[in-house]
Every structure is written in structure tokens, then in C-alpha cells.
C-alpha positions in Angstrom: -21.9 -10.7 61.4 -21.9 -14.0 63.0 -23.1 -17.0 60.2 -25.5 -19.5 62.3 -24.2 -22.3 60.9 -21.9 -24.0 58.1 -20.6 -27.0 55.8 -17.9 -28.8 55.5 -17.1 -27.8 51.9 -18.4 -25.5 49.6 -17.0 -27.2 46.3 -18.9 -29.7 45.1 -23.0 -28.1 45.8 -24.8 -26.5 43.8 -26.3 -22.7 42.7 -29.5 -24.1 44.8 -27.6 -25.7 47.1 -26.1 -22.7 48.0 -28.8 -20.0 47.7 -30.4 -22.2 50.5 -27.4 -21.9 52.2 -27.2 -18.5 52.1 -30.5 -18.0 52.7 -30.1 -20.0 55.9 -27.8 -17.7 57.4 -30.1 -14.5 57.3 -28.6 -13.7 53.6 -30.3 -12.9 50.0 -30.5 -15.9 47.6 -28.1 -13.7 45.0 -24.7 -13.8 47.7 -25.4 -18.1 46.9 -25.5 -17.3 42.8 -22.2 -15.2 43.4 -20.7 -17.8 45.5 -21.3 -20.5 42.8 -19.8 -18.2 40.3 -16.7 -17.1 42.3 -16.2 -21.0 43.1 -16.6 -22.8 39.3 -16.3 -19.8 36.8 -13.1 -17.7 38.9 -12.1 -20.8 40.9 -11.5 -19.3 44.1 -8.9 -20.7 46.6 -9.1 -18.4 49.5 -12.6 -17.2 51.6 -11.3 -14.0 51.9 -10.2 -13.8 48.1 -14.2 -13.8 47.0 -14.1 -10.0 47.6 -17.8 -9.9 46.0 -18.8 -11.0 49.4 -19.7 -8.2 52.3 -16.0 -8.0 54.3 -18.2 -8.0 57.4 -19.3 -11.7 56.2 -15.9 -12.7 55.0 -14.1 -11.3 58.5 -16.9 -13.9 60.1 -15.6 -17.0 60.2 -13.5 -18.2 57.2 -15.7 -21.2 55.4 -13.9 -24.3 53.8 -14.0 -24.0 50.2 -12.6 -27.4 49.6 -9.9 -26.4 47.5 -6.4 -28.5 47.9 -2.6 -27.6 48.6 -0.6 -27.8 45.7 2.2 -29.8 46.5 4.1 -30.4 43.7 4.1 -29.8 39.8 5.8 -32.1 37.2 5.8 -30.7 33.4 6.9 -33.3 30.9 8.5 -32.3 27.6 5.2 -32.9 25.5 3.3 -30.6 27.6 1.4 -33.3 29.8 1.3 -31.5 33.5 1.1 -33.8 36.7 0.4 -32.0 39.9 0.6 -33.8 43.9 -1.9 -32.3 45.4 -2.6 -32.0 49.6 -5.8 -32.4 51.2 -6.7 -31.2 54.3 -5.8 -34.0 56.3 -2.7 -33.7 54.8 -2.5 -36.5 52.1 -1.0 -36.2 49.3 -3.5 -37.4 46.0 -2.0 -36.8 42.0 -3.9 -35.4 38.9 -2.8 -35.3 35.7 -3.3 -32.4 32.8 -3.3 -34.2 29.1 -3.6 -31.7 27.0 -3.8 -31.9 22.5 -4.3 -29.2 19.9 -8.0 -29.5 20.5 -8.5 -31.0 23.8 -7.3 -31.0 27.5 -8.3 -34.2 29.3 -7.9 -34.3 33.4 -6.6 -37.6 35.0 -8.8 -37.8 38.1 -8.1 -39.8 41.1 -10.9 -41.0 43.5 -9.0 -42.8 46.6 -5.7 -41.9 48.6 -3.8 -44.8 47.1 -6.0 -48.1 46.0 -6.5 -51.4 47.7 -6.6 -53.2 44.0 -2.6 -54.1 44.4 -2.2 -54.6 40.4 1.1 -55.7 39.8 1.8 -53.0 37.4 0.6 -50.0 39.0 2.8 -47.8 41.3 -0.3 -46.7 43.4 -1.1 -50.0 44.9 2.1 -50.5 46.3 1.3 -48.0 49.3 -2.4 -49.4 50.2 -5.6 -47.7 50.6 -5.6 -44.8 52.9 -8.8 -43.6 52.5 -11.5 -42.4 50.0 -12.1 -39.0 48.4 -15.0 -36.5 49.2 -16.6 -35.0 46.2 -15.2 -31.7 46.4 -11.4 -33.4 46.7 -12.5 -34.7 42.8 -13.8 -31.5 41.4 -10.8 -29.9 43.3 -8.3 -31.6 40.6 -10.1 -30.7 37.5 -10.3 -27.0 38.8 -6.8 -27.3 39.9 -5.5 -28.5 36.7 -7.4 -25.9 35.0 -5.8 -22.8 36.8 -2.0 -24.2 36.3 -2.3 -24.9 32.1 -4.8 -22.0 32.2 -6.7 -24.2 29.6 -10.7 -25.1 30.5 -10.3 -28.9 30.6 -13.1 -30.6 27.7 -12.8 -34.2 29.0 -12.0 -35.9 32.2 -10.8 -39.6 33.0 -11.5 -41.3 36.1 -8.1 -42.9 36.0 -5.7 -41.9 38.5 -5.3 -43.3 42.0 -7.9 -45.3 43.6 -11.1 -47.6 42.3 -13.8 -45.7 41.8 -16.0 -48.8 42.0 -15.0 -48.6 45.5 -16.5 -44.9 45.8 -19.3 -44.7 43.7 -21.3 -42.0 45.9 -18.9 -39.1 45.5 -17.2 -40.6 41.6 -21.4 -39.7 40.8 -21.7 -36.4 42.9 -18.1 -35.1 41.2 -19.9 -36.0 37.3 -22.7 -34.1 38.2 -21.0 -31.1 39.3 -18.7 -31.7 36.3 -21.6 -31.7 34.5 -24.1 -28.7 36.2 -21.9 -26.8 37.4 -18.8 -26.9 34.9 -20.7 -27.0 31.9 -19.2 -30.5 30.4 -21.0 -33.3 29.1 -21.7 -37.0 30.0 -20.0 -38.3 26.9 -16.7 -36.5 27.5 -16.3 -38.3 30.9 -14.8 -41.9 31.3 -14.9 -44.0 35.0 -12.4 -46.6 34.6 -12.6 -50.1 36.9 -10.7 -52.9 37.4 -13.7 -54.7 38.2 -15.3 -55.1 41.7 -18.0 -58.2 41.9 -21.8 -56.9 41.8 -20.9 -53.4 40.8 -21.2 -52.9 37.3 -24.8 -53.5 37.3 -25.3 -51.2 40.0 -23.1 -48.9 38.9 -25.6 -47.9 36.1 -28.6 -48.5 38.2 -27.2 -45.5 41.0 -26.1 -43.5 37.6 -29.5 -43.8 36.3 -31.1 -42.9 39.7 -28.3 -40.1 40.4 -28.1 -38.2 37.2 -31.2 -39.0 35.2 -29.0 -40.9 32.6 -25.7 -43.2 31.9 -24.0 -41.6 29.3 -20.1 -41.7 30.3 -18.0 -43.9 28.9 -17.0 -47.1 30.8 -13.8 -48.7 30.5 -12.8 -51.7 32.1 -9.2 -52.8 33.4 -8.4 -56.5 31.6 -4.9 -56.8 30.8 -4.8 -60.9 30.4 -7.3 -63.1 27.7 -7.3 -65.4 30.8 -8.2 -65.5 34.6 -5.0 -67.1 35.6 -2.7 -64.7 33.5 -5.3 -61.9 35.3 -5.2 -63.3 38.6 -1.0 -62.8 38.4 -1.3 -59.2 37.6 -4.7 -58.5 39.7 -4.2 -60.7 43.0 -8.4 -59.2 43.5 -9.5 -60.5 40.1 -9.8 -64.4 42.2 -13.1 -63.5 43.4 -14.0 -61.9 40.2 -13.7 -64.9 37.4 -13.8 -63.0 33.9 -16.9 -65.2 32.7 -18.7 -63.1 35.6 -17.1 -59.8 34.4 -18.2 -59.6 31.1 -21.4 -61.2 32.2 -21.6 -58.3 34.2 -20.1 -55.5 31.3 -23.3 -57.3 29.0 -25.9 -56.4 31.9 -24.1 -52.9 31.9 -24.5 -52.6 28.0 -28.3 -53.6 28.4 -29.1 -51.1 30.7 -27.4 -48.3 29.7 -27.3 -49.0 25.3 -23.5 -48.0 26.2 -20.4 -50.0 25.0 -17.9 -50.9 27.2 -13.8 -49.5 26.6 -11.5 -52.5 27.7 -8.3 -51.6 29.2 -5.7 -53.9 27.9 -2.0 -52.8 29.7 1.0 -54.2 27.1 3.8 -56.3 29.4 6.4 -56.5 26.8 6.9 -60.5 26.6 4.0 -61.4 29.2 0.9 -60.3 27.7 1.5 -59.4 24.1 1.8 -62.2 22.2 0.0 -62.7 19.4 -1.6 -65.8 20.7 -2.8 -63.9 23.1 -4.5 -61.4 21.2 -6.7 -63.9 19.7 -7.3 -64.8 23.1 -8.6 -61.6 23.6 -10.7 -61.7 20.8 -12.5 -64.5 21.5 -13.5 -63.4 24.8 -14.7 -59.9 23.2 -16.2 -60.7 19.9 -19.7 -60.2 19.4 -19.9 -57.9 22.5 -20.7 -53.8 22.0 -17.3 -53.1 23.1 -14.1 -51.1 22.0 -10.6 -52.4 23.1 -7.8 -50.0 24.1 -4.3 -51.0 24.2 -2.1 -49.0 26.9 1.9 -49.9 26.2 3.5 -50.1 30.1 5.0 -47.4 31.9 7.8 -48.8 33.8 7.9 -48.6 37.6 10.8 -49.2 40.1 8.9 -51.9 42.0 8.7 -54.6 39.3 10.8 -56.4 36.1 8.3 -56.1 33.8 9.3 -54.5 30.4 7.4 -52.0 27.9 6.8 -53.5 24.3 8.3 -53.1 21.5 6.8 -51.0 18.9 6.4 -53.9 16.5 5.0 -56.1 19.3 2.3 -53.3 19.9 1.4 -53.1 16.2 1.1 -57.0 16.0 -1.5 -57.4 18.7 -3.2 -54.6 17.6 -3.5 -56.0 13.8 -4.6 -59.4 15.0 -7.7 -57.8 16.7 -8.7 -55.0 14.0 -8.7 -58.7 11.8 -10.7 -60.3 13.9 -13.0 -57.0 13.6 -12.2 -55.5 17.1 -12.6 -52.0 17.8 -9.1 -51.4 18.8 -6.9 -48.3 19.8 -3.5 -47.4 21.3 -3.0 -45.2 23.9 -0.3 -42.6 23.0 1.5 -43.1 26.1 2.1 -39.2 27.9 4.7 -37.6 30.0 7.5 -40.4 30.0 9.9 -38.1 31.3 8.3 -37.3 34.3 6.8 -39.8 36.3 4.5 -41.2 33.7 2.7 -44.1 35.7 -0.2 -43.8 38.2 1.1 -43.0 41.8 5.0 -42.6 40.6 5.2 -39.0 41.7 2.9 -39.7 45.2 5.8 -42.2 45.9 8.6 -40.5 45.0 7.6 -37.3 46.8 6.7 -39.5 49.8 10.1 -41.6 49.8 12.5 -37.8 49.6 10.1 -36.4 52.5 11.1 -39.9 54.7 14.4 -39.9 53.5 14.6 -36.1 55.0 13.1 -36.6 57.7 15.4 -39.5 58.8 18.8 -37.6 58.3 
């Protein structure tokens, strides 16, 4: 049985998308409902492991199923589970598995590295390589899902890359997320550092793309000022902060969604309680939640976590001010905890190798 004609990945279309598909090679709708079921509800890795399928059609030619390489897995003592995953161009791209009593949340990334170069992130430090397709970003939550053998009930656009910077598939992945995966809107977050214009247009395309804008939003601030911001986010000088949250209070109009700020904790750079009045004032009176993240260290820079009582400080002086404010419970310090640590460390023992 010869198929007529193919695409590039399965992963990432839907039941219709596929019955067509089907259909278009001369099969019955039902092989494209079995297909969709063998590919989200059994996660299938292999073509010729979807033995539902006629051996005649699977001997044919083997079809992409989009699925990655697991590279790597790194289990920390409190359970959280970061996996380096391989594409098929042979990058290497990290999830993360953050799982509670009543919850497992998937760290998604969306780009091969990220072109943002904030100070404090290990993923920057390598550049952009390129962006993800759609069926690379479902690929981690499915991927994460085999390995804890848990079905994941939120997921985070928070791992390497800006999404911002690849809207298209970061849309395509929440609707399969959403259709095909059976989660909902409001358990998904797409996190930003800010890129100029895009907020706006972020909910427009979401509101065009999906029907609605019900996933959370949660944008990357880390300084109460643009000169403290433009030191840890060299991008941030052609984004001033009056024109971000001009931008987060056209968001919140559109979609009737507050806005999550990301606050990162530099032990003695950004934490000071000064500073978290700072904060305030440039917050206060907006639809808004703040959430502080205390730093993971990385090897590349001097900056220091806080201290307990410097975290509880700036968090006090914003609940007084009557900010919405959180702290992250910081996850997996043991093993590679920040964004891009294991990417880079893999990377750096497969050049050292290579070199002896």
C-alpha cells in the first residue's frame, strides 16, 4: 500500500485534521479517529508501534509522528523531573515535570535557546538557535507525562525561549492542549519578558485563534525601574516600562484578564525594601497579581539568592500596600534548577568529549 502523500508531523493536528488526512490517502475517516487516539490518549513514539493500523499501511512508508529523543532525565529530591529532550534536527530543548499532591504542572519551552540575554537566566547565554514547531511543544507535555506516569493538569510557558517571539505555534500548542488533551484555558500560563507591540496582539491572535483569551499571562519585571531593568534585560531599552504596562492595561481591557508579574529576587540588587514600594507604585491600581521568584544561581554570573528574611520583607511591604503577592516555592535545587542549566551542562560534557 503506497500512501499518496504526507505531513511533516502528525502531533499537533487534529481528529478532523486527520480523518481528512486519512481520507486523502484512499483510507476510512475511522483509521484518522484511531490515529488521534493512539497519538494523545496512548502517546505513541514509534509508526510502527500504532499496531491498530493495517501492517500493510504501517510497512508503507514510516510517517513522522513528531515525537522527540529523550536525551537526558534529571530527578531532584522533591520529585520535580527535568528531561533534555532532542529534536529532529538534533537540538537539544529542556522540559520540566512540577509535580504536588494535587497537581502536575509541565515547564514548556518554545525556542532552542532565547535571544532575550537576561542576565540571570542560563538559557540566554547560548543565543537563539531557532524556534519550535507546534508538535516540538505538545511533544514535552506528552513526554513528561509518560516518564512521571502522571496526566499533567497545568502547563507553564516558561522554559527556554520567548514565546512572544513565536506566537503562531505557543497558540496552535494551547489549542491542542486544549482539544485534544482535554485541559483548560485557565490552567495554562504564557510567560513574556516583554516584546514591543505584542501584548496587544497577543490577545487579538488569541481571540481570533481560539475563540477566547483565558490563559493566564505573566509578565517578566524583575526591577521597579527601567534602568535597574535595562541591567538585567539588555532588550528592555527599546521597551521603556511606561510602554509595558501601558501595553499589560490594553491586554487587561481586551481580554477582562489580570496580568501575573514576574518579579526574580537578586539577593542585595533587587530586594530591598525600597524597592518594593517601587514596585508598588508602578502596579497599584492595576488588575494584576505579583509573583516573587527567589534566584536560582547559575555559573555564569555573581549574583546571590535572598535571604529568607529578605524575601518575606518585600513580600510584606507589597501585601501592605494591598498587592496581590505570592512566592514561588523554588523546585529541584539539586538538579539543575534554573532555565537552560541542564541544556548547558549536557552541551559543555559533549564538547569536552569530543575534544579529548
Amino acid at each position: 500500500m503506497a500512501l499518496r502523500s504526507a505531513v511533516p508531523a502528525l502531533l499537533g493536528q487534529s481528529q478532523e485534521q486527520l480523518e481528512a488526512w486519512a481520507v486523502g490517502q484512499g483510507l476510512p475517516p475511522f483509521r484518522g479517529r484511531q490515529l488521534h487516539d493512539w497519538l494523545y490518549a496512548k502517546g505513541a513514539s514509534d509508526w510502527q508501534a500504532i499496531t491498530v493500523l493495517p501492517a500493510a499501511l504501517r510497512a508503507a512508508a514510516p510517517l513522522p509522528l513528531g515525537r522527540s529523543k529523550e536525551l537526558h532525565r534529571s530527578l531532584a529530591s522533591d520529585g520535580t523531573l527535568k528531561l533534555l529532550l532532542q529534536t529532529a534536527d538534533g537540538l537539544s530543548i529542556e522540559t520540566v515535570g512540577i509535580p504536588s499532591d494535587d497537581r502536575l504542572t509541565v515547564c514548556v519551552s518554545t525556542q532552542v535557546g532565547c535571544a532575550m540575554a537576561c542576565r540571570f537566566c542560563a538559557t540566554g547565554k547560548g543565543g537563539l538557535q531557532r524556534s519550535l514547531a507546534t508538535h516540538e511543544i505538545v511533544d514535552q507535555l506528552l513526554s513528561v507525562r509518560q516518564a512521571m506516569d502522571r496526566r499533567p493538569s497545568h502547563v507553564v510557558f516558561m522554559g527556554m525561549g520567548e514565546p512572544l517571539l513565536n506566537v503562531d505555534a505557543v497558540l496552535a500548542a494551547i489549542n491542542c492542549f486544549c482539544r485534544d488533551l482535554g485541559m483548560a484555558q485557565r490552567q495554562i500560563t504564557v510567560s513574556t519578558v516583554g516584546v514591543p507591540h505584542s501584548l496587544p496582539q497577543l490577545a487579538e491572535a488569541a481571540l481570533a485563534q481560539l475563540g477566547r483569551c483565558q490563559f493566564t499571562l505573566a509578565v517578566s519585571l524583575h526591577a521597579p525601574n527601567q534602568a535597574l531593568r535595562e541591567e538585567l534585560i539588555p532588550t528592555a531599552k527599546a521597551y521603556p516600562l511606561e510602554q509595558l504596562l501601558n501595553d499589560c492595561r490594553h491586554y487587561v481591557d481586551l481580554t477582562g484578564r489580570r496580568v501575573s508579574f514576574e518579579y526574580v529576587l537578586l539577593g542585595g540588587l533587587n530586594d530591598h525594601p525600597s524597592q518594593a514600594e517601587a514596585l508598588a507604585d508602578l502596579v497599584s491600581g492595576f488588575q494584576s497579581h505579583v509573583n516573587l521568584i527567589p534566584y536560582n544561581p547559575i555559573e555564569e554570573e555573581a549574583f546571590q539568592r535572598p535571604s529568607p528574611e529578605r524575601v518575606q520583607g518585600f513580600r510584606q511591604v507589597l501585601s501592605e500596600r494591598g498587592i496581590a503577592v505570592s512566592v514561588r516555592a523554588s523546585r529541584g535545587l539539586d538538579q539543575d534548577a534554573a532555565c537552560g542549566q541542564l541544556r548547558r551542562r549536557m552541551l559543555a560534557e559533549s564538547s569536552a568529549e569530543t575534544s579529548i
